[in-house]
C-alpha positions in Angstrom: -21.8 114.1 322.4 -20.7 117.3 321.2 -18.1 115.3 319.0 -21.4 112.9 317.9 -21.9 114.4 314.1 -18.6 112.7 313.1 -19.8 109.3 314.5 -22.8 110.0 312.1 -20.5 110.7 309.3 -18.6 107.8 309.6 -22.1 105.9 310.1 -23.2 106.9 306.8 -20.1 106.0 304.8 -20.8 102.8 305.6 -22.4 99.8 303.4 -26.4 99.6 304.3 -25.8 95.9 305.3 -23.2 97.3 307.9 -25.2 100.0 309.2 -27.8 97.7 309.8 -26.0 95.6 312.1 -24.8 98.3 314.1 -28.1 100.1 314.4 -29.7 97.0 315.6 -27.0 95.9 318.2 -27.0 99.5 319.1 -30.9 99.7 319.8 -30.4 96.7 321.7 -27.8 97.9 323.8 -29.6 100.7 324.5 -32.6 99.7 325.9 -30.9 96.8 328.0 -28.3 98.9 329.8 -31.7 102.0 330.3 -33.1 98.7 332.4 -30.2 99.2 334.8 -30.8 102.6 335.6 -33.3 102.2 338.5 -32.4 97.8 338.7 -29.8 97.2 340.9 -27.2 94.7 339.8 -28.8 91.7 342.8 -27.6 88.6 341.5 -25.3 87.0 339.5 -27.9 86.4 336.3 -28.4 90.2 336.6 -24.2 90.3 336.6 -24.7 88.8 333.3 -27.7 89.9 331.7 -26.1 93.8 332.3 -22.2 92.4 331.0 -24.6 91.2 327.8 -26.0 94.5 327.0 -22.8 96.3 327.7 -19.8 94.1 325.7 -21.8 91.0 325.0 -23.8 92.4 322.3 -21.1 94.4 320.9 -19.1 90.9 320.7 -22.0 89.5 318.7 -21.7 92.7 316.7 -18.4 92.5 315.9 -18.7 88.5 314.7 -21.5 89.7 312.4 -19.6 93.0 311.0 -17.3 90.0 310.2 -19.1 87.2 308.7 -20.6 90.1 306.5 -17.5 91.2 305.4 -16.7 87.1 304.1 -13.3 87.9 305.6 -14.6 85.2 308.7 -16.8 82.3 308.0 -19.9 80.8 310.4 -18.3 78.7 313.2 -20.6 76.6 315.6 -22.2 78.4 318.5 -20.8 81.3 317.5 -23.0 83.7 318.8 -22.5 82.0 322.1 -18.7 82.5 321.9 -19.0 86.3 321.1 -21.3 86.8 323.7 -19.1 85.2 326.3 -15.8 86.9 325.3 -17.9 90.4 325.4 -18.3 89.2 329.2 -14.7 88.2 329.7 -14.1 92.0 329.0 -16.9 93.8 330.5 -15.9 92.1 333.9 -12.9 92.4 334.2 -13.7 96.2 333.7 -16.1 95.8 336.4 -13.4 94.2 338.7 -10.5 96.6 338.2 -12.5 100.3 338.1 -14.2 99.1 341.7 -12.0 102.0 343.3 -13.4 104.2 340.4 -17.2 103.1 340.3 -17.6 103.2 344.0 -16.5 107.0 344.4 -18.4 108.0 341.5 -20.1 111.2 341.5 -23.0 112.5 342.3 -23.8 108.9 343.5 -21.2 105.6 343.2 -22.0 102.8 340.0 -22.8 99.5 341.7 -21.8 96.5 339.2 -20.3 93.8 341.7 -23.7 91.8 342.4 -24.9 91.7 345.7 -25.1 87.9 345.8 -21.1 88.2 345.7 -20.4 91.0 347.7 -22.8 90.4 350.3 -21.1 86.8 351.2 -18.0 89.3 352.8 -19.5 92.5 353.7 -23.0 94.4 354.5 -22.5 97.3 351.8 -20.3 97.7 348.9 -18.8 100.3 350.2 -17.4 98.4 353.0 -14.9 96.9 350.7 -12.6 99.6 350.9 -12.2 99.5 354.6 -8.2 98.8 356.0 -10.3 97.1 358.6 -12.2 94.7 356.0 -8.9 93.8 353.6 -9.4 90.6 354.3 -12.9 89.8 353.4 -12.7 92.2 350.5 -9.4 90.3 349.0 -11.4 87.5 349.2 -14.2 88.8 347.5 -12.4 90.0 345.0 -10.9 86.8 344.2 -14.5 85.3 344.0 -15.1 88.2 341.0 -12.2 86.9 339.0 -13.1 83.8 339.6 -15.9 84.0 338.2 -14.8 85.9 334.8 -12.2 83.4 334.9 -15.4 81.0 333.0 -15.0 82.7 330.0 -11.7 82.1 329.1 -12.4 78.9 327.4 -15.0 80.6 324.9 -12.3 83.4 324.6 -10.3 81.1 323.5 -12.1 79.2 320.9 -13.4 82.3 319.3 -10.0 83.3 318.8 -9.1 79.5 317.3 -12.3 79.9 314.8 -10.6 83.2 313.3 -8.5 83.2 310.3 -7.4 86.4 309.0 -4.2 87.4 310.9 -5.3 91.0 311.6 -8.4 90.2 312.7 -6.7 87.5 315.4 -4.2 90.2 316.2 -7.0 93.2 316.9 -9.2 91.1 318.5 -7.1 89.1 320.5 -5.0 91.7 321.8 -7.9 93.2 324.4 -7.8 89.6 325.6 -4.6 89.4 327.0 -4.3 92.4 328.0 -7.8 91.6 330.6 -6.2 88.2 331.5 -3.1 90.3 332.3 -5.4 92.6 334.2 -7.0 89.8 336.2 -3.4 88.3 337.1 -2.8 91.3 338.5 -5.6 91.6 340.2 -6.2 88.4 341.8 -5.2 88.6 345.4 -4.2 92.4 345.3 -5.8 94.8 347.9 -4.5 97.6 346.1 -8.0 97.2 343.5 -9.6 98.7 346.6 -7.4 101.9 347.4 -7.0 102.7 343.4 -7.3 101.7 339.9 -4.8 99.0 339.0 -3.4 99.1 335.1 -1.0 96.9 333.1 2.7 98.8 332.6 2.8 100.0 329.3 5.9 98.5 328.8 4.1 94.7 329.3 1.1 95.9 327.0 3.9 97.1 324.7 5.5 93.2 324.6 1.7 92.0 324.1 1.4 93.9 321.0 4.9 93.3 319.4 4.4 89.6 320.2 0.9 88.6 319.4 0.8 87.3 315.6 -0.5 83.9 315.7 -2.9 81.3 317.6 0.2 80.0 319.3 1.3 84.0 320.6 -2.5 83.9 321.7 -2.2 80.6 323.7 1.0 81.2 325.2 0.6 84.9 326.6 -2.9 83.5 328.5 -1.2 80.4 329.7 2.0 82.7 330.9 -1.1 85.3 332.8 -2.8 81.7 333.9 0.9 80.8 335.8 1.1 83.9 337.2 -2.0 84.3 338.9 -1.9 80.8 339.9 1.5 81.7 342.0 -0.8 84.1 343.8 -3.3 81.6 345.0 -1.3 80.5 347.9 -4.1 81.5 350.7 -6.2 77.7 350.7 -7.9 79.3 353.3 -9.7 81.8 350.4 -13.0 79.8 350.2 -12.8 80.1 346.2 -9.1 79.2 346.2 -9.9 75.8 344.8 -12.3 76.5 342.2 -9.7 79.4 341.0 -6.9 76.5 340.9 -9.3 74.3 338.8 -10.5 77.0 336.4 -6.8 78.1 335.5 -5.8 74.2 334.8 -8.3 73.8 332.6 -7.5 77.5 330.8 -4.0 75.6 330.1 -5.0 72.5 328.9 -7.2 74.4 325.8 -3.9 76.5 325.9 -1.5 73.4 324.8 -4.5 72.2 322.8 -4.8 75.4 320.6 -1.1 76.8 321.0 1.2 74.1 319.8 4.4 74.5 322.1 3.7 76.5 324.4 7.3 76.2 326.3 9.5 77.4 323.3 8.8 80.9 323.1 9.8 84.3 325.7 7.3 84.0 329.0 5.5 87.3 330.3 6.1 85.9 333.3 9.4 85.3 333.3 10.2 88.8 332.2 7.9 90.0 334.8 10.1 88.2 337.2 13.1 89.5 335.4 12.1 93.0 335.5 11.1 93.3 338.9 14.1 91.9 340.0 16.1 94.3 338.0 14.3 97.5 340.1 14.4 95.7 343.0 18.6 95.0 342.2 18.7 98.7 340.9 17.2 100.3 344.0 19.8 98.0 346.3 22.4 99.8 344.5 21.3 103.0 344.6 20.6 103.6 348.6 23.7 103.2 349.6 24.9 105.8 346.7 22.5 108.4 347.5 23.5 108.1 351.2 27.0 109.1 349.9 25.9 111.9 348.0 22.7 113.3 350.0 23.8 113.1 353.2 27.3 115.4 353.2 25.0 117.6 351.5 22.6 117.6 354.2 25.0 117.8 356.7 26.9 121.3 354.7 23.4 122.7 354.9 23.0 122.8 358.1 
């Protein structure tokens, strides 16, 4: 806030048809996420209804900053589609900063509904218990399950765009929470810390997303992978996931021409963890060499 006057400056540079857009999506904003303050995120409508004011209106925001500019034209139920992709992000925010949310201080940020969470535990909290892994894994899986609805709108938004900057900065975020979810999925580690991308793969999303086609193929690479870690049929939401990432790659080879004949995320992910896995192999039995006669002349 103390930084706020040159937000206001920039405000007032604007066009008036530009700063009316983002005044009124702000207001809106505003007032819906104040409703949260003393309403407890209870069911998944309320999981929705709070991801709206959050990202979902600041999706619809976005669409309309562009169709005022003429550099995007009107697209059927495009309000719709912006709305959903704003939830596509603000969950999968929701899913990774668990760890982060739930130690808050002076008191922890609840945004996992209960009517989720309370299928596997009795509080929130509980997730984060060794002695609950199991039940909070699947839980877990349930959440990304669950963003995983959005994907199609994602998407077709993206499809509807045609300026190649636009596609590029707006489709970027995308991958990047698709990538997130993939990592995710299946990985008790969401509940001992916060889990991020390497820089190195968010790198290799920037450098490679130009087109529609860059767009499809990096979510159906991020689909595969997280589909390799559905391997528990036990998970009561495993099928559902499996069904939800098929259909995420059919509108893939719909939208993205090819998909095979271009470099996989997954494939380098493979690659690269194979490489430090290869790399630390070699190097125990060095250090041995070198660290132990060392240790052994110090004593």
């Amino acid at each position: 806030m103390e930084q706020f006057h040159h937000v206001s400056a920039a405000f007032l540079e604007l066009e008036k048809g530009y700063q009316e857009i983002i005044e009124d999506i702000t207001k809106r904003m505003g007032a819906g996420m104040a409703k949260f303050i003393s309403k407890e995120v209870e069911t998944v409508d309320d999981y929705d209804e709070y991801c709206h004011y959050a990202a979902g209106l600041v999706g619809l925001g976005m669409s309309k900053l562009l169709l005022s500019s003429e550099l995007e034209t009107v697209t059927p139920n495009w309000e719709q589609l912006s709305n959903s992709t704003g939830l596509f992000l603000q969950k999968t925010n929701i899913i990774k900063d668990y760890f982060e949310d739930v130690n808050e201080i002076p008191k922890p940020r609840m945004f996992w509904p209960r009517e989720t969470w309370g299928k596997y535990v009795d509080k929130l909290e509980d997730l984060k218990d060794e002695d609950k892994s199991t039940k909070a894994v699947q839980c877990l899986n349930d959440m990304i399950t669950n963003a995983l609805i959005h994907v199609e709108d994602c998407l077709k938004s993206m499809a509807a765009l045609h300026d190649p900057a636009i596609l590029q900065s707006c489709s970027i975020p995308l991958i990047v929470a698709i990538g997130t979810l993939a990592l995710c999925y299946n990985n008790v580690q969401v509940f001992r810390g916060s889990l991020k991308l390497r820089r190195g793969l968010i790198a290799k999303v920037f450098d490679r997303t130009k087109t529609m086609d860059d767009v499809c193929g990096a979510f159906y690479d991020f689909s595969c992978m997280l589909e390799t870690k559905v391997f528990d049929k036990k998970d009561p939401n495993a099928m559902k996931t499996l069904n939800r990432l098929e259909t995420i790659k059919k509108v893939c080879r719909e939208y993205g021409g090819d998909i095979h004949q271009r470099k996989s995320y997954v494939n380098d992910e493979i690659q690269s963890n194979a490489l430090f896995k290869l790399q630390t192999v070699a190097l125990v039995p060095l250090l041995a060499t070198v660290v132990l006669p060392y240790l052994k002349h110090k004593k």
